[in-house]
C-alpha positions in Angstrom: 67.4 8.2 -49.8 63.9 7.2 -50.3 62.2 6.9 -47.5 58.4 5.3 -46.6 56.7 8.0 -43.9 53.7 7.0 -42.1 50.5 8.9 -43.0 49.5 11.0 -40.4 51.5 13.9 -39.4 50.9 12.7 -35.2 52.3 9.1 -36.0 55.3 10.3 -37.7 56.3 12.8 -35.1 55.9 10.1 -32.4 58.1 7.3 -34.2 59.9 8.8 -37.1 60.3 8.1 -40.8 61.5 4.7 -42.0 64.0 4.7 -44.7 63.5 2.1 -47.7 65.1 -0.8 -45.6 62.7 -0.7 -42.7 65.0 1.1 -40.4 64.3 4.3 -38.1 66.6 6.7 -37.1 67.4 7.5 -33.6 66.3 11.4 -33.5 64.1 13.3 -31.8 61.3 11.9 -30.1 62.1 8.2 -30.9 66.0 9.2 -29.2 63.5 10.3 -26.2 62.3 6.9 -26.0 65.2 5.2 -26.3 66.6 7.3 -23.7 64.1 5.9 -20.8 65.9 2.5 -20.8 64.4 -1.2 -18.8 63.5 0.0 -15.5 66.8 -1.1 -13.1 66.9 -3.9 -10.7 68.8 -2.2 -8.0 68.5 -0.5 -4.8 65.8 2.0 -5.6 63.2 -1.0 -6.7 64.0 -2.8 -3.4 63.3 -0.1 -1.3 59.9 0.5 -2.6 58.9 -2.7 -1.5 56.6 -2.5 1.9 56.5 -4.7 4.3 54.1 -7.7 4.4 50.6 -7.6 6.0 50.3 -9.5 9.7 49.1 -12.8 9.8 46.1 -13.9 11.9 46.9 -16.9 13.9 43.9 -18.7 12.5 44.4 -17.7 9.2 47.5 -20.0 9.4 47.5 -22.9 6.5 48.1 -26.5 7.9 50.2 -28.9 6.4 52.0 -32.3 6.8 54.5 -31.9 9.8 52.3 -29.5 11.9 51.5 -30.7 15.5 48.2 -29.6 16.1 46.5 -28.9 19.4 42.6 -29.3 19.6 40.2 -28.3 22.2 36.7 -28.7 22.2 34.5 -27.1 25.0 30.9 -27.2 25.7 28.4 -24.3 26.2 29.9 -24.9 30.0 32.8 -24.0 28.8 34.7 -26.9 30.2 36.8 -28.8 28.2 35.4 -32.4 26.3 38.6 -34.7 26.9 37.2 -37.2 24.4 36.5 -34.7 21.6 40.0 -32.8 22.1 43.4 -34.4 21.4 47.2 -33.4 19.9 47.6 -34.8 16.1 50.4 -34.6 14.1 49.5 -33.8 10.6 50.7 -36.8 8.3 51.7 -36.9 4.2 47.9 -37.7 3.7 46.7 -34.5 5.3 43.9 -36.1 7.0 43.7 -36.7 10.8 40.6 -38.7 12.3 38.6 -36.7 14.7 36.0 -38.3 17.4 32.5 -38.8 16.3 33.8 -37.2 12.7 36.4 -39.7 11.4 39.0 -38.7 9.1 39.3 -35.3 8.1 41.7 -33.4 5.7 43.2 -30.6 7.3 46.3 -30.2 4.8 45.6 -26.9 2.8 43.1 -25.5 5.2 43.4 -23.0 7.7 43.1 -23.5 11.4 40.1 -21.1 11.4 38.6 -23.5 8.4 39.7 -26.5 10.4 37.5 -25.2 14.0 34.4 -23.9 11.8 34.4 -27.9 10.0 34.6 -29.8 13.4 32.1 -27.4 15.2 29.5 -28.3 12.4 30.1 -31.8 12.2 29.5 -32.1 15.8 26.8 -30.4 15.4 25.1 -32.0 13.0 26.0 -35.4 14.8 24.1 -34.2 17.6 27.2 -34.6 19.5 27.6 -31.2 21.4 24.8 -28.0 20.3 27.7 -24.9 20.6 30.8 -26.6 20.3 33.6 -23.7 21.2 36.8 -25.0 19.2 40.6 -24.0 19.9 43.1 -25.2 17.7 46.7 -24.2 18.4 49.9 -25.0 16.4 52.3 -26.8 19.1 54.9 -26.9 16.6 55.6 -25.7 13.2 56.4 -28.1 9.9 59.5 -27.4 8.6 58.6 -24.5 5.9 61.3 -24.0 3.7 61.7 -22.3 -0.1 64.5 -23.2 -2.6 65.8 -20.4 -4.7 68.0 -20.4 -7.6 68.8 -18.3 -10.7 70.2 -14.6 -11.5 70.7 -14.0 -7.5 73.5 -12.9 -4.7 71.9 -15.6 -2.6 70.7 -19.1 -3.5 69.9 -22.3 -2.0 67.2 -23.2 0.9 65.6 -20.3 2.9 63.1 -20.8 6.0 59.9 -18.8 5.7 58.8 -17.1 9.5 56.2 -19.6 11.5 54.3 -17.2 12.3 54.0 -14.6 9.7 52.9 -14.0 5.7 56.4 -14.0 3.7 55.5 -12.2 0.2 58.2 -13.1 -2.7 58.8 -9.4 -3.1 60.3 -9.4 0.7 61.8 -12.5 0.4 63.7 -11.1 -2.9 64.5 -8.4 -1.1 66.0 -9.5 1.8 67.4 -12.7 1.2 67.7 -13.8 -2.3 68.8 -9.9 -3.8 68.7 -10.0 -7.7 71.5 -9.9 -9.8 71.7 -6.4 -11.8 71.3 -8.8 -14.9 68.1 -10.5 -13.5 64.6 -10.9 -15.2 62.5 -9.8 -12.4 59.5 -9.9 -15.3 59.8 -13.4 -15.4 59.9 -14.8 -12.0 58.9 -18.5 -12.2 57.2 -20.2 -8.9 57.0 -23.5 -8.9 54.3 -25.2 -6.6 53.5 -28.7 -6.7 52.4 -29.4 -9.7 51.3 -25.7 -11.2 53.7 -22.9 -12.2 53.3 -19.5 -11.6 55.0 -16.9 -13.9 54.9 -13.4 -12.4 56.1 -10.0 -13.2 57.9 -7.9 -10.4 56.8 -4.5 -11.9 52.9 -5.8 -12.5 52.5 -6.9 -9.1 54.3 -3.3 -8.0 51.5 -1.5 -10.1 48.9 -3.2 -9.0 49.8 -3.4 -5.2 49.6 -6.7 -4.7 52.1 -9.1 -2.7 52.3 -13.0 -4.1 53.1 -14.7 -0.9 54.5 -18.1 -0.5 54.0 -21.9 0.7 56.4 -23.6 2.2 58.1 -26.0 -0.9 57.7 -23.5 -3.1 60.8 -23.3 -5.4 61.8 -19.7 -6.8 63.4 -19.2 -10.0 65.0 -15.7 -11.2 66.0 -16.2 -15.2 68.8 -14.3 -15.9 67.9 -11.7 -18.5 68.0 -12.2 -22.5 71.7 -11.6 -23.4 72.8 -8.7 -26.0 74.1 -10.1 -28.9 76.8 -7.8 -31.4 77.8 -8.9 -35.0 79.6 -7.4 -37.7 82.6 -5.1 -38.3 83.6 -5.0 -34.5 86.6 -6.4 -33.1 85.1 -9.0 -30.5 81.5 -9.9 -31.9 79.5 -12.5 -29.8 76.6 -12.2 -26.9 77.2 -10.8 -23.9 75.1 -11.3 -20.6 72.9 -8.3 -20.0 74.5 -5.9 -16.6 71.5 -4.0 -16.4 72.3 0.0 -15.8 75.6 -0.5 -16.9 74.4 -2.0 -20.4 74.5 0.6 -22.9 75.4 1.1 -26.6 78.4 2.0 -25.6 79.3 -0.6 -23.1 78.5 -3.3 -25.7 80.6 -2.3 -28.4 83.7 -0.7 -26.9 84.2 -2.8 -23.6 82.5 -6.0 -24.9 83.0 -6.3 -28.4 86.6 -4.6 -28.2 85.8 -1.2 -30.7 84.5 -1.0 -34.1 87.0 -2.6 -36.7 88.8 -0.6 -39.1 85.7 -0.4 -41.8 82.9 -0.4 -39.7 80.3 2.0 -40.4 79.9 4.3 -37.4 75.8 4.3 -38.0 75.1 1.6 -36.4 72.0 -0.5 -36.1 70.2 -1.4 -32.8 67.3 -4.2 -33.0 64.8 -4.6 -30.3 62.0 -6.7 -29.9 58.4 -5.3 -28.7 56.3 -6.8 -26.0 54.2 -7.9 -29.0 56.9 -9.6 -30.7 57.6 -7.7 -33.6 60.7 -5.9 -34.1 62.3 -2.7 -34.3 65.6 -1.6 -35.9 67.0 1.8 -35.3 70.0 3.7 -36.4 72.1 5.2 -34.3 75.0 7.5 -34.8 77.6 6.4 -32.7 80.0 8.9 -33.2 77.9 11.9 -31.4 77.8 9.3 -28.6 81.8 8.7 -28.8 82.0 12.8 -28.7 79.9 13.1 -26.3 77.4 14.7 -28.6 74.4 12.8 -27.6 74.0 10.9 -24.3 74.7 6.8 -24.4 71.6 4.8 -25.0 70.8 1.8 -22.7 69.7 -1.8 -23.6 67.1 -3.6 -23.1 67.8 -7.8 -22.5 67.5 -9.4 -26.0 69.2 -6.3 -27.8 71.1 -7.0 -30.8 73.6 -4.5 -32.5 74.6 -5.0 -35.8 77.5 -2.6 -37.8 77.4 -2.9 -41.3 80.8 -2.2 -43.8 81.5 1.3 -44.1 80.2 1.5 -48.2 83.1 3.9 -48.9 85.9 2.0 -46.8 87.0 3.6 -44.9 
């Protein structure tokens, strides 16, 4: 068979030969890769997750709901009655404060809140070293919606007092589905989306942590699609570990049918969009020659007619 190497001895070694129709074959060190599989959405990822940082009282963001408590003292350090006051937060954001007038405090932290007031008084003239105290009497209600590829949908109420990151929250309330797409998490807030990768934020160390309204959605993973001489063909929802070559064509598409070639053809797509095909003998994985390949979401298999029939 003719066959269309690449030119440097390195390259082939690391990917193979392509034969005239574009097609590697599964040995040596391209096998090795195929071996390493998706990395698996189950109990070893969530226990790597740490738990989230403390919050700072003050670093607490205000929004519509919150009661606030305000107290402004005096280099005395007795308390002004007619610069202190309770407010409850409206839809606007913006509460009206003595000798200020209205002031957003939606989307600002109580610390950012206390440092705004002190200056404005200040620059009023009103008081020369305003001390400022803002409390939170009581807490908005701060709730997340989530939905998708997970054990546990629907509303969940995010702590009052402390950070909650999506990676705990995942973890101890929504828990993926083995067939989830924790690369594509989508967070929707307000009007922006944010699309984020579970194993990008893991490398870098970084937590994404949530606003109440926020509304969590974990895509279940690209299914794997099987066509040609098998018994069942069709797509079939990706089960993460348990999705393997032979997974797909024995239990899902019900065997190989009576001509099917046993070199069988697995397509995957890159992260740069191109795509692969590689051929696989599937009768050293059916002897137990070679060990089972597993799938990636998105994987199609294709077996071709046996050209001598049989």
């Amino acid at each position: 068979m003719k066959t269309l190497c690449l030119s440097t001895f390195s390259v082939l070694l690391a990917v193979g030969c392509a034969t005239s129709d574009g097609i590697i074959p599964a040995e040596n060190g391209v096998r090795e890769e195929l071996l390493k599989g998706p990395t698996p959405v189950d109990e070893r990822l969530f226990e790597r997750v740490t738990p989230d940082d403390p919050l700072d009282p003050m670093d607490y963001v205000v929004g519509p709901g919150d009661a606030l408590r305000i107290e402004v003292k005096g280099v005395d350090g007795k308390l002004v009655e007619d610069l202190s006051g309770d407010y409850t937060v409206p839809l606007t954001g913006f509460i009206v404060l003595n000798y200020i007038g209205r002031t957003q405090v939606s989307g600002k932290t109580l610390r950012e809140i206390a440092e705004s007031y002190a200056n404005g008084l200040v620059e009023k003239k009103v008081l020369a070293s305003p001390q400022i105290d803002i409390f939170v009497n009581e807490y908005r209600t701060r709730h997340v919606t989530l939905s998708g590829a997970l054990k546990n949908t629907g509303t969940a109420t995010l702590p009052d007092t402390e950070r909650r990151s999506l990676q705990v929250l995942l973890c101890t309330i929504g828990r993926p589905l083995p067939g989830a797409d924790v690369e594509k998490i989508a967070v929707r807030r307000g009007v922006k989306t944010f699309v984020l990768s579970w194993f990008e934020l893991e490398q870098r160390g970084e937590k994404f942590y949530l606003e109440p309204g926020d509304v969590i959605d974990v895509p279940q993973a690209a299914p794997i699609r099987v066509r040609g001489e098998v018994e069942n063909p069709g797509e079939f929802p990706f089960e993460g570990t348990k999705s393997t070559l032979r997974w797909a064509i024995e239990e899902k598409a019900k065997g190989l049918a009576r001509f099917a070639d046993s070199d069988v053809i697995l397509r995957r797509r890159t992260p740069d969009g191109a795509v692969n095909s590689y051929r696989v003998d599937f009768d050293d994985i059916l002897d137990d020659e070679k060990p089972d390949l597993p799938l990636y979401p998105g994987d199609e298999i294709v077996v071709e007619t046996d050209e001598l029939g049989f």
